[in-house]
C-alpha positions as CSV (number, residue, x, y, z in Angstrom):
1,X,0.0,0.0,0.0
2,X,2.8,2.4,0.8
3,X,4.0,2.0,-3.1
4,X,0.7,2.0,-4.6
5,X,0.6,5.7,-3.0
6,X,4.4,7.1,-3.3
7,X,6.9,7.0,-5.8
8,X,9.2,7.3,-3.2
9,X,8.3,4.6,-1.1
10,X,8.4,2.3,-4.8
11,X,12.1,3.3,-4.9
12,X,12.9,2.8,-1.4
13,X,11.7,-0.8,-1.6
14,X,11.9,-1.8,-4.9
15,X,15.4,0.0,-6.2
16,X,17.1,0.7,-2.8
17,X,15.6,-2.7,-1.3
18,X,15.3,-0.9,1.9
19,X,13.4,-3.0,4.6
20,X,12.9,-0.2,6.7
21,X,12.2,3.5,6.4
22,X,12.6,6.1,9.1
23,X,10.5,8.8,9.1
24,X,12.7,10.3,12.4
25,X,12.4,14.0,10.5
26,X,8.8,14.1,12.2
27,X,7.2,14.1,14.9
28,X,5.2,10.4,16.1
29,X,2.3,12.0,16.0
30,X,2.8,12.9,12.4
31,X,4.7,9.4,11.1
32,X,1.6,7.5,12.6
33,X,-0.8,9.6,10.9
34,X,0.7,10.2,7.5
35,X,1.9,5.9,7.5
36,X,-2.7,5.2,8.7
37,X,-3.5,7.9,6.5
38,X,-1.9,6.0,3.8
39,X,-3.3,2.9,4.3
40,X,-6.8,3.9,4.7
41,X,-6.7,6.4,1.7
42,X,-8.1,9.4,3.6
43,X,-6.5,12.0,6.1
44,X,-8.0,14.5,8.2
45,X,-5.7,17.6,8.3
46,X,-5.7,19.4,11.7
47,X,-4.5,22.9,11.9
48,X,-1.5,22.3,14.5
49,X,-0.7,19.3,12.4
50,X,-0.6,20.9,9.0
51,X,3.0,21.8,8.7
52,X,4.2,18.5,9.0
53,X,1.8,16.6,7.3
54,X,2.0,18.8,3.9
55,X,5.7,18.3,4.3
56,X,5.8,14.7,4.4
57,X,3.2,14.5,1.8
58,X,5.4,16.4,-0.5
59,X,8.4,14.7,0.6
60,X,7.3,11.1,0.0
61,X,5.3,12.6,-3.3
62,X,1.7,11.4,-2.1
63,X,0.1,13.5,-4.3
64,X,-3.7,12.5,-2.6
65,X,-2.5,13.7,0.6
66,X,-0.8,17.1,-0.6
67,X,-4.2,18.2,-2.7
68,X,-6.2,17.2,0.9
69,X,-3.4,19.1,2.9
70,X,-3.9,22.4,-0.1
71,X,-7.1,21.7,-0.1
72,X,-7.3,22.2,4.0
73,X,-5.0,25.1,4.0
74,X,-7.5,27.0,1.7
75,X,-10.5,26.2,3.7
76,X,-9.1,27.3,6.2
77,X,-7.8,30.9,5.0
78,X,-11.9,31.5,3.8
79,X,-13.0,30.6,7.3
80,X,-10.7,32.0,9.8
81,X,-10.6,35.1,11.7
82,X,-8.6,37.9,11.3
83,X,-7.2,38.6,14.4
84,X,-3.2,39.0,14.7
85,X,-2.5,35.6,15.3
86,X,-4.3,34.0,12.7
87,X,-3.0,36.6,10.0
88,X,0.9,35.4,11.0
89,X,-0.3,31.5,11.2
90,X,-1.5,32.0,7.6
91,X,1.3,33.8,6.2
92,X,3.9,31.3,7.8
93,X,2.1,28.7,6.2
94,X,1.3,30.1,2.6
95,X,5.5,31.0,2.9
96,X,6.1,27.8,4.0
97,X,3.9,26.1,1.1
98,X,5.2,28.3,-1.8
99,X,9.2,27.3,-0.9
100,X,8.4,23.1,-0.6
């Protein structure tokens, strides 16, 4: 299943035949969601979580996941306030996004 949805997992088993593949770049939290997320063909993209998960998604090329994680991101910029806080979350994140 990890194959059927990255490129880069195709290489690292198939080309590299790696056995193993550490994800030690993020958090547990993160590694256990992207690796079920993966497996169950869905994610659900939480806010404090984004980050991470659009960053692995790109890394690994799981193109699914980076559209759901875009996807996410934009919903999110229609529907959030615009108090100071939010304002510098978004335009970390947009920053972030445009340089991956």
């Amino acid at each position: 299943m990890l194959s059927f949805n990255s490129e880069v997992f195709t290489y690292l088993f198939s080309e590299l035949r790696q056995g193993t593949v550490e994800l030690k770049d993020f958090s547990k939290d993160v590694a256990v969601m992207f690796l079920e997320s993966l497996y169950r063909g869905d994610v659900v993209v939480e806010k404090s979580q984004f980050r991470e998960l659009f960053k692995v998604s790109h890394a690994f090329k799981v193109k699914w996941m980076v559209e759901k994680c875009t996807a996410a991101f934009i919903q999110y910029c229609e529907s959030c306030p615009r108090d100071a806080d939010e304002m510098t979350f978004l335009f970390s994140e947009a920053l972030y996004s445009e340089t991956s």
